[in-house]
C-alpha positions in Angstrom: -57.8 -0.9 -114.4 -60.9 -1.9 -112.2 -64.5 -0.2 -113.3 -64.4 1.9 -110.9 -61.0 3.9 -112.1 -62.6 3.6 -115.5 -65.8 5.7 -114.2 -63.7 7.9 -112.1 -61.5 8.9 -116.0 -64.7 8.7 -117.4 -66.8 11.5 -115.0 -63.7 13.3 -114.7 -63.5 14.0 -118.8 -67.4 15.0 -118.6 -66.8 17.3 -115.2 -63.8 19.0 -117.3 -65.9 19.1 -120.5 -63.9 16.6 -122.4 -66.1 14.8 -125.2 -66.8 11.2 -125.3 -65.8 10.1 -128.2 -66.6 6.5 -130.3 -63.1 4.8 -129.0 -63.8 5.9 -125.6 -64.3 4.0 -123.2 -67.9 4.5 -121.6 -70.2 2.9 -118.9 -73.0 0.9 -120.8 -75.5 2.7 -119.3 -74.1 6.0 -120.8 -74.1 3.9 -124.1 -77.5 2.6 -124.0 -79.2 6.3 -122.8 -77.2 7.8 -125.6 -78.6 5.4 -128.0 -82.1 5.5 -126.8 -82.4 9.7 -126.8 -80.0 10.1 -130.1 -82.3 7.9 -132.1 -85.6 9.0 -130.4 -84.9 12.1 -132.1 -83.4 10.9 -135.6 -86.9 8.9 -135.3 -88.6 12.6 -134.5 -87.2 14.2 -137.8 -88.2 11.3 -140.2 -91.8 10.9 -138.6 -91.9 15.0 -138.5 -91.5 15.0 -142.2 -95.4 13.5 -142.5 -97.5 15.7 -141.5 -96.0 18.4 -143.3 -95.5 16.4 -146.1 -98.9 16.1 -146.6 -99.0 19.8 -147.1 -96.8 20.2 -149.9 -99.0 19.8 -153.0 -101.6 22.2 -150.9 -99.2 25.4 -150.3 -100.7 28.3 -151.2 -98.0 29.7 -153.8 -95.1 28.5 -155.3 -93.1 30.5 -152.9 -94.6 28.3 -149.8 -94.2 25.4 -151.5 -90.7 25.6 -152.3 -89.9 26.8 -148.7 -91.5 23.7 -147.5 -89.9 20.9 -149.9 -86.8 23.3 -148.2 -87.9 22.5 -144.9 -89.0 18.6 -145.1 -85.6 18.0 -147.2 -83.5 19.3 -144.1 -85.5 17.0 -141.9 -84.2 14.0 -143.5 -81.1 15.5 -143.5 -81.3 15.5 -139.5 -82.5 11.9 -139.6 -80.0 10.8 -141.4 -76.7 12.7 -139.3 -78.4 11.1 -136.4 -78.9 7.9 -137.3 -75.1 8.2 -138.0 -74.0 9.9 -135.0 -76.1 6.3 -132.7 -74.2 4.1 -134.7 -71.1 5.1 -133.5 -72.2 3.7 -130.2 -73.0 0.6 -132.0 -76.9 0.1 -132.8 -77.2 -0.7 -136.5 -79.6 1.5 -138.5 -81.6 -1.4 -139.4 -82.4 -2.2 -135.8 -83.1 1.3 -134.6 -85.6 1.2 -138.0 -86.9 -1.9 -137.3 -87.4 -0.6 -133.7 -89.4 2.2 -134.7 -91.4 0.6 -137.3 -93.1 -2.4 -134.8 -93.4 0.4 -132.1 -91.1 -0.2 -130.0 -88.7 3.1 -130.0 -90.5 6.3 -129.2 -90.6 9.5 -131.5 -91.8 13.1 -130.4 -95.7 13.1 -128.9 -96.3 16.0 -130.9 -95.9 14.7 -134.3 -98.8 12.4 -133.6 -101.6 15.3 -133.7 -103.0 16.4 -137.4 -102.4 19.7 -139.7 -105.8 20.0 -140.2 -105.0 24.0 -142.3 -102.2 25.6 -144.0 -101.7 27.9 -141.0 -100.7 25.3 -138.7 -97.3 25.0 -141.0 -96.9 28.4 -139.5 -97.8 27.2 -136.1 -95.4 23.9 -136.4 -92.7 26.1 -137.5 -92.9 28.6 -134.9 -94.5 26.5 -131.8 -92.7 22.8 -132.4 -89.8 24.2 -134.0 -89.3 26.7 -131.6 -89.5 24.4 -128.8 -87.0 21.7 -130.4 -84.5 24.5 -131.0 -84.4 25.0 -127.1 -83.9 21.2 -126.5 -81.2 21.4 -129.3 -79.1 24.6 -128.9 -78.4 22.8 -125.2 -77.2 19.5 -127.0 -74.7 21.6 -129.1 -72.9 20.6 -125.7 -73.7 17.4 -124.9 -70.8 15.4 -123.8 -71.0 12.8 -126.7 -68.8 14.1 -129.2 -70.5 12.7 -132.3 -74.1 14.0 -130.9 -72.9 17.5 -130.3 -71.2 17.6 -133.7 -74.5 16.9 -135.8 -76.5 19.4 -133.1 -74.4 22.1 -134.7 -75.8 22.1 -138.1 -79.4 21.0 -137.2 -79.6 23.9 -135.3 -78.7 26.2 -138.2 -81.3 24.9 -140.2 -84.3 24.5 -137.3 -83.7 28.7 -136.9 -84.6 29.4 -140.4 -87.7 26.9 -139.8 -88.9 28.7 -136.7 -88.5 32.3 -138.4 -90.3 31.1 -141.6 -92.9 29.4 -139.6 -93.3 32.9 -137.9 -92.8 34.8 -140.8 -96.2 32.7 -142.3 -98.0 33.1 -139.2 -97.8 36.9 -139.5 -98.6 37.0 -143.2 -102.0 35.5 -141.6 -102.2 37.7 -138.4 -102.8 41.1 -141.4 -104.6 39.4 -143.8 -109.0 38.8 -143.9 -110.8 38.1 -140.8 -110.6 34.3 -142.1 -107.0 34.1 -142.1 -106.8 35.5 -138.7 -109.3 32.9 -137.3 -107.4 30.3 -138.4 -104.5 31.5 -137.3 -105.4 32.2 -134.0 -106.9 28.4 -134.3 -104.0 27.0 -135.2 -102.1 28.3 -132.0 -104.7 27.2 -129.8 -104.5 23.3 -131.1 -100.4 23.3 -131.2 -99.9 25.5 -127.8 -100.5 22.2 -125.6 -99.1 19.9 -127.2 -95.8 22.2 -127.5 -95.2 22.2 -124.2 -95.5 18.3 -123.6 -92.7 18.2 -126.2 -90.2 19.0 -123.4 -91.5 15.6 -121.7 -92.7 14.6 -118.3 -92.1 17.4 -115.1 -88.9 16.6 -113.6 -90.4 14.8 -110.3 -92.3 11.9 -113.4 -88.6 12.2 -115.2 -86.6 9.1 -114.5 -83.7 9.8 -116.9 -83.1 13.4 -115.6 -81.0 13.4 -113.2 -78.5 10.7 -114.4 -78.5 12.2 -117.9 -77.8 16.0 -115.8 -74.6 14.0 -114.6 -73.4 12.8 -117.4 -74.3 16.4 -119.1 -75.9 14.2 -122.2 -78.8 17.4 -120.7 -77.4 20.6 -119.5 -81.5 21.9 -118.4 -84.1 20.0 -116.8 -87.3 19.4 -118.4 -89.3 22.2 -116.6 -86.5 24.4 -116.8 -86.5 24.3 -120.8 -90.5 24.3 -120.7 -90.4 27.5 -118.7 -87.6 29.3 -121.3 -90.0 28.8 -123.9 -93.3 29.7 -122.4 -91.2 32.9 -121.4 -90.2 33.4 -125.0 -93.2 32.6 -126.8 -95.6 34.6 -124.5 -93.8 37.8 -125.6 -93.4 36.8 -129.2 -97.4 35.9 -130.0 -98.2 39.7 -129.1 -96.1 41.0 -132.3 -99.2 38.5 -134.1 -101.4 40.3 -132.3 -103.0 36.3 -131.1 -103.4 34.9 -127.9 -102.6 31.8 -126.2 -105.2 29.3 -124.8 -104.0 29.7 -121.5 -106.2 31.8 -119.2 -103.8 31.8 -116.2 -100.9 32.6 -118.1 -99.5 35.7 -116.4 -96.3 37.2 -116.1 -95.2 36.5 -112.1 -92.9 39.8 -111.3 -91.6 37.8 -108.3 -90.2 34.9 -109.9 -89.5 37.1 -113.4 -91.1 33.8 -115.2 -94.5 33.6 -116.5 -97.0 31.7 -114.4 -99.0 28.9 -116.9 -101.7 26.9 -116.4 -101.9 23.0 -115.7 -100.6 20.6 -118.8 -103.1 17.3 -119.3 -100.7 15.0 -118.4 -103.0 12.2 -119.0 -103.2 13.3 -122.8 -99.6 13.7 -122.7 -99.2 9.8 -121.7 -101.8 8.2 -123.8 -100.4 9.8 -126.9 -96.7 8.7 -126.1 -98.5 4.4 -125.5 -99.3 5.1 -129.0 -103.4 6.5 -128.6 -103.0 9.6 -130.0 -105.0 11.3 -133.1 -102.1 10.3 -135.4 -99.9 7.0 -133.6 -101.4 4.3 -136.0 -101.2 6.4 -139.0 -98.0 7.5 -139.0 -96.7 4.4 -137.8 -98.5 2.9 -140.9 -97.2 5.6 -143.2 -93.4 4.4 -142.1 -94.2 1.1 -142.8 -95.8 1.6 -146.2 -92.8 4.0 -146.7 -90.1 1.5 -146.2 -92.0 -1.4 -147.4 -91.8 0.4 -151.1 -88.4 1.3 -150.8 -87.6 -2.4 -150.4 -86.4 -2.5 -154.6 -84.1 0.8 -153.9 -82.1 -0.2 -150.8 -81.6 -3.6 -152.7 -80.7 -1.9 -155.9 -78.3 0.5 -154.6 -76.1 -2.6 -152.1 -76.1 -4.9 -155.9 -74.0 -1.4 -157.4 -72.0 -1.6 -154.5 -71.3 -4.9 -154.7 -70.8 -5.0 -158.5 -68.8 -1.5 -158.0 -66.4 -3.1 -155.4 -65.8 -6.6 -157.1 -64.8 -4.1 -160.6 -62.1 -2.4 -158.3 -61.0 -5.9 -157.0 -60.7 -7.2 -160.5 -58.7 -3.6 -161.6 -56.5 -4.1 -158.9 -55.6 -7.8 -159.6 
């Protein structure tokens, strides 16, 4: 068959919502988008794990603290079906690592801001959360087969992060004039930054339009930004906050709320790696894997002396 009958089967099995599957044959540039954006994100979960991490020990009860070790445990869990699911396309896990560790493969902007209090748990769980669940209920369909399959479960699990994230943010909306401050604080920090986790406007996208085709994305970047200012800007009145964004107004007309501007300039120099956070989380990868060095080495000489016992058995 020439490429082009290939490409024809190919766009026909996505029109008619046939998954691509491993075996499959694929144009490389399908391959190479699907490897980029499906280990962008396993990156996103393992780097996601820091800055709550670092609240663990400081959780106000034993009750927080075990619904956090919850929570970061089903983040590596994410990072690891992911990693899984781009290496059926073929990238190795120690290059997409490797890749992340020197810099070179992108993660989520947001996770490169601080958690400065224990209220912005609350705020990560229902802001960033929220706004990943949006990207990742559409990617339930994507047209990869492997992708969608992980999407399934990850979902599950990111609901119960956004309600528990809520569910701590109203504990602090009732309690002492202190807690509400920071409450309220916390939302006004991780508001911005939210909505630049659904990336660049569609006319500064570049993927978009091929990645629409291909239906690796079923909604446009603005599109999935506007769903979740819509969603949020109902729920933060049951919290009885606001959000830091004094032309937000609900536009009967166009049934959406109207937002202000995003600073599209902060958006950019956090993603080349200038944000609050880059070089520290970058570092605390690094660190991470550098310790783990004795483990991964431990764990291939049992597998090795496991497999050459079976050998010997079976001689």
């Amino acid at each position: 068959m020439s490429i082009q009958d290939l490409e024809k089967i190919f766009q026909d099995k996505i029109d008619n919502e046939i998954k691509i599957e491993p075996k499959d044959w694929m144009p490389e540039a399908y391959r190479k988008t699907n490897i980029r954006q499906i280990s962008q994100h396993a990156h996103s979960e393992i780097v996601g794990m820091l800055p709550e991490g670092n609240w663990i020990s400081r959780a106000p009860s034993l009750k927080r603290k075990a619904i956090l070790i919850a929570k970061v445990q089903d983040e590596a869990g994410h990072g690891l079906y992911l990693y899984s699911s781009a290496e059926t396309l073929g990238s190795s896990r120690d290059e997409m690592i490797a890749d992340l560790h020197s810099g070179k493969a992108k993660y989520s902007s947001i996770f490169n801001y601080p958690t400065l209090t224990w209220a912005d748990m609350g705020a990560v769980g229902w802001l960033v959360d929220g706004a990943a669940i949006l990207n990742q209920v559409m990617l339930c369909r994507t047209s990869y087969g492997p992708y969608a399959r992980a999407m399934v479960r990850i979902c599950k699990e990111e609901s119960f992060h956004q309600r528990q994230g809520f569910e701590s943010l109203l504990v602090l909306s009732r309690g002492t004039a202190e807690q509400k401050a920071m409450c309220q604080d916390a939302i006004n920090r991780w508001w911005w930054p939210s909505l630049m986790m659904f990336g660049p406007k569609d006319s500064e996208s570049t993927n978009s339009d091929q990645s629409m085709k291909w239906k690796i994305k079923r909604k446009t970047n603005d599109e999935l930004r506007q769903q979740f200012i819509d969603m949020i800007a109902e729920q933060v009145k049951v919290l009885g906050m606001t959000l830091p964004d004094e032309k937000l107004k609900w536009n009967e007309e166009r049934k959406h709320y109207d937002f202000g501007e995003i600073n599209w300039d902060e958006f950019w120099n956090v993603v080349k790696g200038n944000g609050p956070c880059n070089k520290q989380r970058l570092a605390a990868r690094n660190k991470a894997h550098d310790e783990g060095t004795w483990v991964r080495e431990a764990a291939i000489a049992y597998a090795e002396k496991k497999a050459n016992r079976k050998r010997q058995e079976a001689a």
